[in-house]
C-alpha positions as CSV (number, residue, x, y, z in Angstrom):
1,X,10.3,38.3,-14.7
2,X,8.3,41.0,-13.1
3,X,4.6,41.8,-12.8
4,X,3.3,45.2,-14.2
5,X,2.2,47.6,-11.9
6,X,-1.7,47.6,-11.2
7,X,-3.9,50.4,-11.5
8,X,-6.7,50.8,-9.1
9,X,-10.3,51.8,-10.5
10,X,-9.9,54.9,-9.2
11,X,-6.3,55.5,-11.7
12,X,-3.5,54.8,-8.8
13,X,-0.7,53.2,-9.2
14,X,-0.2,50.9,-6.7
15,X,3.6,48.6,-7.2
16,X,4.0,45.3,-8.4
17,X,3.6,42.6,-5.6
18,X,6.9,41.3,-4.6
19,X,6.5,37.5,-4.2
20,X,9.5,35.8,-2.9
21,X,9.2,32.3,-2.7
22,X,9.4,29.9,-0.3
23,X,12.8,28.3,-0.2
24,X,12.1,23.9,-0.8
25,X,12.5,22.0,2.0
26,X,15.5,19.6,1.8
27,X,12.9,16.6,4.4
28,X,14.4,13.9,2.3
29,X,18.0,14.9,1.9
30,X,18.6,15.4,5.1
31,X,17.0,11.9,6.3
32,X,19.4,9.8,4.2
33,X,22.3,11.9,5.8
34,X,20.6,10.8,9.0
35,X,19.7,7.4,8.2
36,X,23.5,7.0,6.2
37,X,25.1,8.8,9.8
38,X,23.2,5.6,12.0
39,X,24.7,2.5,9.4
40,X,27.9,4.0,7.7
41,X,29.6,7.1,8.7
42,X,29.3,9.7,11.9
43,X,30.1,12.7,9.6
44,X,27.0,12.4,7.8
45,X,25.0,12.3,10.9
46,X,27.1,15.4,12.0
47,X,26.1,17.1,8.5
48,X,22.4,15.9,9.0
49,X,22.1,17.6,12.2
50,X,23.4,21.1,11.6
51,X,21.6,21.0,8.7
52,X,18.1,20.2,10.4
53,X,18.7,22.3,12.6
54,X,19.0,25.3,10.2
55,X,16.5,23.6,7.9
56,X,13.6,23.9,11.1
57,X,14.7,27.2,12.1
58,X,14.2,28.7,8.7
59,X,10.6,26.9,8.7
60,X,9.3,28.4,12.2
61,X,10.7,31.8,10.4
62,X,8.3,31.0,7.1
63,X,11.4,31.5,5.1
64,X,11.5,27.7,4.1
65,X,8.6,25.0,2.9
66,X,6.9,23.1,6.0
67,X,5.7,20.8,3.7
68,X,9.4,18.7,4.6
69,X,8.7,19.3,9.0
70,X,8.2,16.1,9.7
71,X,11.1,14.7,7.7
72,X,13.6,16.9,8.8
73,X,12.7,16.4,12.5
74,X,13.5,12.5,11.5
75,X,16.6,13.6,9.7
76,X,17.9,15.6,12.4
77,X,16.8,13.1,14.8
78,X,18.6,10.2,13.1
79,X,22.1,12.7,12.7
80,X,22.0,13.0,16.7
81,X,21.6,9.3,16.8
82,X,24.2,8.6,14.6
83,X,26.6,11.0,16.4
84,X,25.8,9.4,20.0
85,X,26.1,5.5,18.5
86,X,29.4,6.5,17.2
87,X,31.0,8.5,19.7
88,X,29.7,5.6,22.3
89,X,31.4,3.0,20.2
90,X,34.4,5.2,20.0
91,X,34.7,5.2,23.4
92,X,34.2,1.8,24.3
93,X,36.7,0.5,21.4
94,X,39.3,2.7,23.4
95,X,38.0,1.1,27.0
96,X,38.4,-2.3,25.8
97,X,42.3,-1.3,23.8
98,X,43.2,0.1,27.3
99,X,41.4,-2.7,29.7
100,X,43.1,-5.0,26.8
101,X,46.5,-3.5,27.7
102,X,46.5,-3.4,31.8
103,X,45.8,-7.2,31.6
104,X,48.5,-7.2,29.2
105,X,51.0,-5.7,31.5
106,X,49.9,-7.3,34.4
107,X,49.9,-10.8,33.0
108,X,53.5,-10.5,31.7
């Protein structure tokens, strides 16, 4: 729904204000990705992240709600976390499978 066009006192026609609102932030979604990425699942942190990251962009731009800043910062934060704590884990899992099999070979 539209407003009517308003006419000044002195009988002009000026257009109807165009108010587009603000997209709503999505602070609290995206920090139980984050939080979810940390405890369960990488992919979720992955998801958190690239979401944040679009989420903040669009709020420096005023096209989205700042209301949500500080949560998805924490979000974001908590998907990089996430990502890190999993990709370090996947690499020590295949350190210790290969450490695991040189002492194999060597002891036999």
């Amino acid at each position: 729904m539209q407003d009517a066009p308003q006419v000044t006192p002195q009988g002009e026609v000026q257009p109807a204000p165009t108010t587009s609102p603000m997209k709503p932030h999505r602070g609290g979604a995206i920090l139980a990705l984050g939080i979810i990425g940390i405890v369960v699942c990488f992919i979720t942190g992955i998801i958190a992240w690239v979401m944040g990251s679009s989420d903040l962009k669009e709020m420096d731009a005023g096209i989205r709600d700042k209301s949500g800043y500080s949560l998805t910062k924490a979000g974001m934060i908590c998907g990089i976390i996430g990502v890190i704590l999993s990709v370090l884990s996947i690499f020590w899992v295949v350190f210790v499978v290969g450490l695991s099999s040189v002492l194999g070979a060597v002891g036999a």
